[in-house]
N, C-alpha and C positions, 0 to 999 in steps of 0.2 A: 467813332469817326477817325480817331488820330489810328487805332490798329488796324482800318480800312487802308487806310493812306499809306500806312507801311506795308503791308501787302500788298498792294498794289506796283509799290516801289519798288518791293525787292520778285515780282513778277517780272515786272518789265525789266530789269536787269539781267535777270535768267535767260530772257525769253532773246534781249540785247547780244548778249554775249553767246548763246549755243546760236543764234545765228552767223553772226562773226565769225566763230569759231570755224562752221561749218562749210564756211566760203574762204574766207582770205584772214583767219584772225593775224597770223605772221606779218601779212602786207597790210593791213589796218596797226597795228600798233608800231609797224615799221614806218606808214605814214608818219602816225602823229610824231614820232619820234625826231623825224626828219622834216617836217613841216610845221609843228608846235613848238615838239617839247624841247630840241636844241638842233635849230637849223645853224648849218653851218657857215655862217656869218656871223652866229655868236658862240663858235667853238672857243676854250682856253686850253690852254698848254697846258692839264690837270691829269690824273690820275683817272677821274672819276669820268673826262670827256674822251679821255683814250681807250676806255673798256666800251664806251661805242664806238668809237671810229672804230676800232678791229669788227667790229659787228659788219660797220658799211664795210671792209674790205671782203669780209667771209662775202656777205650779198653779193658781191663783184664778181667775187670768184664763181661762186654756184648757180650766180644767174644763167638767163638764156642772151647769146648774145645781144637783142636788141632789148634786153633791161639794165643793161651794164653799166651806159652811161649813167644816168643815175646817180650812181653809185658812185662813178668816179669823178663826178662833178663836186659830191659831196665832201672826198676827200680832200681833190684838191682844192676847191675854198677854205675848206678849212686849215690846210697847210699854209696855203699863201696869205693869209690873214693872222697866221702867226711863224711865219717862218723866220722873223728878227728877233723874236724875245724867243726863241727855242733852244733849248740848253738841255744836259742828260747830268745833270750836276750830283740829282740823288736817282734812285730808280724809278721812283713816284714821276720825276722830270721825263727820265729816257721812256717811260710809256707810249707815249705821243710818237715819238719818231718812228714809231711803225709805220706812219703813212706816208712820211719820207721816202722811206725804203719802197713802200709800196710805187709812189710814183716815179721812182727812177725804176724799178722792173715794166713798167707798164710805157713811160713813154721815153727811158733814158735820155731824158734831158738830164746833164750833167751839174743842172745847179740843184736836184733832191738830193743826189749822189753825194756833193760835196760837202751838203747841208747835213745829210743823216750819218758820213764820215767824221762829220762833228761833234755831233750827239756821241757816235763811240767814241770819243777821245775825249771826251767828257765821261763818260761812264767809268773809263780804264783809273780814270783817278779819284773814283771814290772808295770812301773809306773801306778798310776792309780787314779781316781778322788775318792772324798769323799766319795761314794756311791760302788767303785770298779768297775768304768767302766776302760777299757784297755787304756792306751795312745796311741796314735801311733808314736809316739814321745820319746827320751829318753828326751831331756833338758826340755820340756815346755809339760804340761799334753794339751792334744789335741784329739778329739776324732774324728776318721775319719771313712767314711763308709766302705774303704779298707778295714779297719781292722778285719770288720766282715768274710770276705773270708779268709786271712791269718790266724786268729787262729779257724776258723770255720770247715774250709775244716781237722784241725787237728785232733779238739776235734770229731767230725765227725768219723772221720779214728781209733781214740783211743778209740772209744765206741766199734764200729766194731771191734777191733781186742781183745780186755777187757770182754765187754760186761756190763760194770763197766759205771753207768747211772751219776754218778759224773758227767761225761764230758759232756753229755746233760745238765745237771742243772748248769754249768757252761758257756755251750755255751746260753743257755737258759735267763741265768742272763745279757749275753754280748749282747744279740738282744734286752730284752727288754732294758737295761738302754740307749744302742745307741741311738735304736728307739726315747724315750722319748726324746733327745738334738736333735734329726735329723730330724724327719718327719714333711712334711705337713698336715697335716690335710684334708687340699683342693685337692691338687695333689694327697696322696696318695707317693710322690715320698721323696725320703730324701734328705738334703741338704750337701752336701761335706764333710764339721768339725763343731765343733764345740768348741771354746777356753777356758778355764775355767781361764783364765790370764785377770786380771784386767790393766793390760798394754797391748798393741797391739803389737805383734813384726812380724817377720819373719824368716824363715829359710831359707836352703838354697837353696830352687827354691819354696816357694811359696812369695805369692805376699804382701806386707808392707802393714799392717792394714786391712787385710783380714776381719775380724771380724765384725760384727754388732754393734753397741756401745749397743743398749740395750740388742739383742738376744743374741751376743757371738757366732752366726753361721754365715756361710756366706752367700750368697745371691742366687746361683745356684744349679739347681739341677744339676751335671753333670751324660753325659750319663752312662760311664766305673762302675760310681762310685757304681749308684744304680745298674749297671750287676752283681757287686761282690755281692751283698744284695741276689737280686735275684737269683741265681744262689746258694748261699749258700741256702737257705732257698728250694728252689728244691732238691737240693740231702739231706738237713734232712729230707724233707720227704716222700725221697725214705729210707730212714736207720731208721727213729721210726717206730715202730710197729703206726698203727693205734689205738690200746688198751692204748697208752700212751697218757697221755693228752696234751702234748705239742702238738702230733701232729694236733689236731683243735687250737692249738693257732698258731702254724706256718703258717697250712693254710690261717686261716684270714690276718696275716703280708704279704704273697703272693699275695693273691688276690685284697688287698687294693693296693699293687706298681705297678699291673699288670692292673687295673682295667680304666686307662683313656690311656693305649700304643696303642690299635688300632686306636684311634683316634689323635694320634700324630703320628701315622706311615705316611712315604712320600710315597703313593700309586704309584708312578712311578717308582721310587728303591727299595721299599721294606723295606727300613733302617730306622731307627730313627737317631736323627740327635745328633752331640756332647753337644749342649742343649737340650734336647730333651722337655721341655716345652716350647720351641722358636722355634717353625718348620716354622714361617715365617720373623723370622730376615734376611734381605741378605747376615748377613754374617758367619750364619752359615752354617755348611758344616755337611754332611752326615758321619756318625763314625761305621766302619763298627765291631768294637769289640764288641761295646753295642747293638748293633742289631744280633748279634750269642748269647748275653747273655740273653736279653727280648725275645728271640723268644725260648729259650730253657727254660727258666722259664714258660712262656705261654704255649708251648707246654706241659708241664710235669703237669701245671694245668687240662689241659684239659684230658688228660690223669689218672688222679687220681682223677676228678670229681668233679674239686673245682671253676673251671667255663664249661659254655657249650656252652653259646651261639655263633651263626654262626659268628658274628664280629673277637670274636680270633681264629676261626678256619681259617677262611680268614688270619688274620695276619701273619698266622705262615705261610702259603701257601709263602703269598708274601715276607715274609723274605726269605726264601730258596731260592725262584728263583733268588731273587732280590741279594742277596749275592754272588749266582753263574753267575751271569750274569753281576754285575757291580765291585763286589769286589774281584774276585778272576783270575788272572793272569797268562799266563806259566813262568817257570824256566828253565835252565838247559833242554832245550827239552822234558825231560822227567817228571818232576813235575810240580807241582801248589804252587802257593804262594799266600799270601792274602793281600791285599792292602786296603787305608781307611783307615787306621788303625794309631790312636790318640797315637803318643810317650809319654811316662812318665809323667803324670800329678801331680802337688800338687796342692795348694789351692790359689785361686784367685777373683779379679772380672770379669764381663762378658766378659771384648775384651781381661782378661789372658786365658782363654780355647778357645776362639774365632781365637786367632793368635797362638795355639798351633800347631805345623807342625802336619802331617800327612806321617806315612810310610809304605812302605812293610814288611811283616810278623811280627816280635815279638812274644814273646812266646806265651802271655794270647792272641794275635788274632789268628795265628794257631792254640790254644787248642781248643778254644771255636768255632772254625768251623766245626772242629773235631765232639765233643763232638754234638753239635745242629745238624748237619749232619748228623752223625750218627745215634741219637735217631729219627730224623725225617723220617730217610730212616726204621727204625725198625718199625716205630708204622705211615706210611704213609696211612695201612688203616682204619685208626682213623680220618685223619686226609682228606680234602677237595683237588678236583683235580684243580688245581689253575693254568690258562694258564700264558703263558712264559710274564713274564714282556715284554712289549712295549721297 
C-alpha cells in the first residue's frame, strides 16, 4: 500500500508539472514567486532578493505591453518599502539598486535617480585591491566572482537609465581585473576568489585556509559562481550597442566560459553539476541554479551570433527539458517551485561545496528559471526541437 501511495504521488507530479509546463510553467512559478514565495511588501535590501527583482525587471522588459504593469508594480513596492535603509556599502548591498535605476529610466522621477546615485557613491568607496578591483568583503580585500553580478547587474541598469557610458567602463574595468585573478585559461571557467592576504584567514561561513599558498585562489570552479559571470556578461550584451567596442570584448569573455559546458553537461538531466568540471566525481550532485544560468548564457550566445554550432543548440534543448522535468516541483496546488537548488555558498575546498545542502526555491533559483524559461520559450524557433529527457 505505502509503494502504491508513492506511485501514485510521484504520477500525479509528473502528470502536475508536464502540464504546467506545457501551458505557462514560466507564468506559474512567476506567479507563486510573486504572490507566495516573496511578494513585494516583504522584499529586503539582500543579495538573494535582488537576483529576483532583476528577474521582475527582465519580465518588464520582455512583456507585452499590457503585462507590464505588473511587473513594474512589483518593483516599485518593493523599492519604496525599502528605499531609507538602502545603501551599496558592499556589492552584495549595491544589488538591489538595480530597481532604482530601473525606475528612474521607466518613469524619471528624480527621487530613484538620486537615490540610486547614492548606491554609486556608495559602491566608489568600497574596498578594493591595488589596481581597483572590488572586494567582496568589507574586513579582508577578497575578490570573488559573485561579485561581478551584484555590481554588474547595477552598473548595467544605471547605463540604461543614464545613458552615461562611465558605468560601462567601470563595469568593464571590474570583468577585466576579476577575470585576470580568476580564470582558467584551460577551462575557460573562473575560480570562486581570489585572497590578496598574505596570512590565510576565514570568515564567517567560508572555509579556514581557502587560499592557494602560491595562486591566492582557490581551487574550484563553482557552478552558481561562474552563472553570476555569465549571466552578467549576457544581458551586457543585450544593453551595448554592438558599435561599442566592449561589446566584441564581452563577447569573447562569454564564449571562452561557455565554450567546454556542452561537454560537461549530464546528458540524462540536462544539468550541470555543482562542480561542474567534476561531472564524474560520486559525489557530486546536479545544481539546478547554475544550469538555468549556463543555459541562458548559451542560449543568448547563440542568439546574438557568438557561437553556432549544433552541440550548444542541443545544450540549451536539454537544459529546458531537463529542468522541467527533474528540478521543478508543484506547490500549494496551484504553483511551481524549483528544487536542486545549492543554499548560500562561500568559499572552500572540494568536500565544502560537495557537502553543501541543497533546497527548494530561493530567490536566484526561481529568477533564473524565470528568466531562461522565458527567453527560451520567446526565441524557441532559434533554437533545436529536443525530445523529452529519458
Amino acid at each position: 500500500m505505502h509503494m502504491m501511495k508513492k506511485v501514485a504521488v510521484f504520477i500525479f507530479m509528473i502528470l502536475f508539472v508536464q502540464a504546467a509546463v506545457c501551458q505557462t510553467w514560466v507564468d506559474t512559478l512567476d506567479s507563486y514567486a510573486r504572490e507566495s514565495y516573496l511578494p513585494a511588501s516583504r522584499y529586503n535590501w539582500t543579495w538573494q532578493d535582488a537576483a529576483l527583482l532583476n528577474t521582475m525587471v527582465k519580465q518588464y522588459d520582455l512583456s507585452a505591453p499590457s503585462k507590464k504593469q505588473v511587473y513594474f508594480d512589483y518593483v516599485k513596492t518593493a523599492m519604496d518599502k525599502t528605499y531609507f535603509l538602502a545603501s551599496g556599502r558592499t556589492p552584495n548591498g549595491v544589488a538591489s539598486g538595480l530597481g532604482l535605476a530601473f525606475l528612474y529610466r521607466v518613469t524619471k522621477d528624480t527621487k530613484y535617480k538620486t537615490k540610486a546615485q547614492k548606491i554609486y557613491a556608495d559602491y566608489l568607496k568600497i574596498r578594493r585591491t591595488k589596481d581597483g578591483a572590488v572586494s567582496h568583503l568589507m574586513l579582508f580585500t577578497e575578490l570573488w566572482d559573485d561579485t561581478i553580478f551584484m555590481i554588474g547587474e547595477f552598473l548595467l541598469s544605471m547605463y540604461q537609465a543614464t545613458g552615461d557610458e562611465k558605468y560601462l567602463t567601470e563595469l568593464a574595468k571590474q570583468i577585466r581585473l576579476h577575470r585576470e585573478k580568476l580564470q582558467d585559461k584551460d577551462w575557460g571557467l573562473w575560480y570562486h576568489g581570489w585572497d590578496s592576504a598574505k596570512r590565510r584567514h576565514c570568515t564567517f561561513c567560508s572555509q579556514m585556509f581557502w587560499p592557494d599558498k602560491q595562486t591566492h585562489r582557490s581551487t574550484e570552479f563553482w557552478g552558481r559562481g561562474n552563472g553570476w559571470v555569465v549571466v552578467t556578461l549576457s544581458d551586457a550584451l543585450e544593453t551595448i550597442p554592438k558599435s561599442n567596442p566592449l561589446w566584441n570584448e564581452f563577447a569573447g569573455y562569454l564564449k571562452e566560459m561557455i565554450q567546454n559546458l556542452p561537454r560537461l553537461q549530464d546528458k540524462k538531466t540536462g544539468h550541470w553539476f555543482q562542480l561542474p568540471a567534476r561531472p564524474a566525481d560520486p559525489d557530486n550532485y546536479i545544481e539546478s541554479s547554475c544550469t538555468a544560468m549556463f543555459a541562458y548564457g548559451i542560449e543568448a550566445a547563440l542568439r546574438m551570433g557568438i557561437v553556432t554550432d549544433s552541440a550548444y543548440r542541443q545544450s540549451v534543448g536539454l537544459a529546458y527539458h531537463g529542468l522541467r522535468d527533474y528540478s521543478l516541483t508543484p506547490i500549494h496546488k496551484q504553483y511551481l517551485i524549483t528544487k536542486n537548488v545549492c543554499t548560500g555558498t562561500c568559499i572552500g575546498h572540494k568536500k565544502y561545496y560537495l557537502k553543501r545542502a541543497v533546497q527548494r526555491g530561493k530567490p536566484y533559483g526561481i529568477g533564473m528559471f524565470i528568466q531562461f524559461g522565458l527567453r527560451y520559450q520567446l526565441d524557441e524557433n532559434i533554437l533545436p526541437v529536443v525530445k523529452k529527457s529519458p
